[in-house]
One Martini backbone bead per residue (centre of mass of N, CA, C, O) as a GRO file, in nm:
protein
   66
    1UNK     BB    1  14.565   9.358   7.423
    2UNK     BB    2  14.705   9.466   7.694
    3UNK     BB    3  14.921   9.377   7.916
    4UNK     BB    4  14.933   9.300   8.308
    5UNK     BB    5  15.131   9.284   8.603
    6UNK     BB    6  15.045   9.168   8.895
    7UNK     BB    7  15.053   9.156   9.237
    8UNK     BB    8  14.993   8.937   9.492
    9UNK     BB    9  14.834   8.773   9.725
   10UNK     BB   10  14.861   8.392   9.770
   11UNK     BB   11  14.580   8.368   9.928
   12UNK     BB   12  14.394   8.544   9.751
   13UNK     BB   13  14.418   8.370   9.480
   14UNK     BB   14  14.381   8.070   9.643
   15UNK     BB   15  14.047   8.195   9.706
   16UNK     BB   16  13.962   8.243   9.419
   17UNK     BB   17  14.030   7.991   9.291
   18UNK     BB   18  13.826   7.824   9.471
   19UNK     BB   19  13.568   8.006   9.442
   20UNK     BB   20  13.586   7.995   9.089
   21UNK     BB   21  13.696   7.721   9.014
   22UNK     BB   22  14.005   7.744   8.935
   23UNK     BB   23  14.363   7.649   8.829
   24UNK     BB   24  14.435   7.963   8.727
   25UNK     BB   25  14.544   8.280   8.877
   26UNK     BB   26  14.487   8.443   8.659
   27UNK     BB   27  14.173   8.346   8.559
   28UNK     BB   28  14.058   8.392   8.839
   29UNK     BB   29  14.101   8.693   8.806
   30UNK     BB   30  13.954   8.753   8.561
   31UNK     BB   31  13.680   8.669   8.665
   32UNK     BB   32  13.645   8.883   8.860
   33UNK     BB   33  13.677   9.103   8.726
   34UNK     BB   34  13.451   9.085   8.497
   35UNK     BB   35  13.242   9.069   8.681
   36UNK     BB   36  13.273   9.352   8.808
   37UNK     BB   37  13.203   9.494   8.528
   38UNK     BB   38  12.933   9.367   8.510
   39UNK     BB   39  12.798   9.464   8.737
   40UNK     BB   40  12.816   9.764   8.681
   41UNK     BB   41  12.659   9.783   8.416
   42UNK     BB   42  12.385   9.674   8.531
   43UNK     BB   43  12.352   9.883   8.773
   44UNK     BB   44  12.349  10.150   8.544
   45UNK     BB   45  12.121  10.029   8.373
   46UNK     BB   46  11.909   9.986   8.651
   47UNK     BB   47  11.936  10.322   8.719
   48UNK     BB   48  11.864  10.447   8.415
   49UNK     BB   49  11.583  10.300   8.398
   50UNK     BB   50  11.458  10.442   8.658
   51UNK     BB   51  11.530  10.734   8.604
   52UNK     BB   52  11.329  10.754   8.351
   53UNK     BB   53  11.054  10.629   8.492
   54UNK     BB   54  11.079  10.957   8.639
   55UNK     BB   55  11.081  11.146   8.436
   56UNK     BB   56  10.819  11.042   8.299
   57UNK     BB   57  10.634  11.123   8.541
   58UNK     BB   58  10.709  11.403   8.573
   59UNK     BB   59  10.593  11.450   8.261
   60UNK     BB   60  10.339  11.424   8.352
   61UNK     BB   61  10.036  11.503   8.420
   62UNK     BB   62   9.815  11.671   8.653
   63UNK     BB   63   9.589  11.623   8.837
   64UNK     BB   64   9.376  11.799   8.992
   65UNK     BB   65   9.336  11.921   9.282
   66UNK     BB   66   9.069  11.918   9.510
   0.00000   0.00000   0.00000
């Protein structure tokens, strides 16, 4: 996988290492970043799942009405 270097502030990720509790401040930020990614997948999954069980509902026969 390639690698890429970025700048942050010193403060951001001295805030972000005492929060992920890690002591080395690439794997801090690299666990914020992959939560981040772990997060957006879950929330795909559980909107694509409501959406499916909308469109099940829509494809159901409707009871007649009256």
């Amino acid at each position: 996988m390639a690698k890429i270097d970025i700048r942050l502030d010193a403060e951001l990720v001295v805030e972000v290492m005492v929060l992920a509790g890690v002591g080395y401040p690439q794997d801090a930020v690299e666990l914020v970043v992959r939560d981040y990614i772990a997060r957006g997948h879950r929330t795909e999954a559980r909107v694509a799942g409501q959406d499916e069980a909308r469109r099940e509902a829509d494809a159901r026969p409707q009871d007649p009405q009256g």
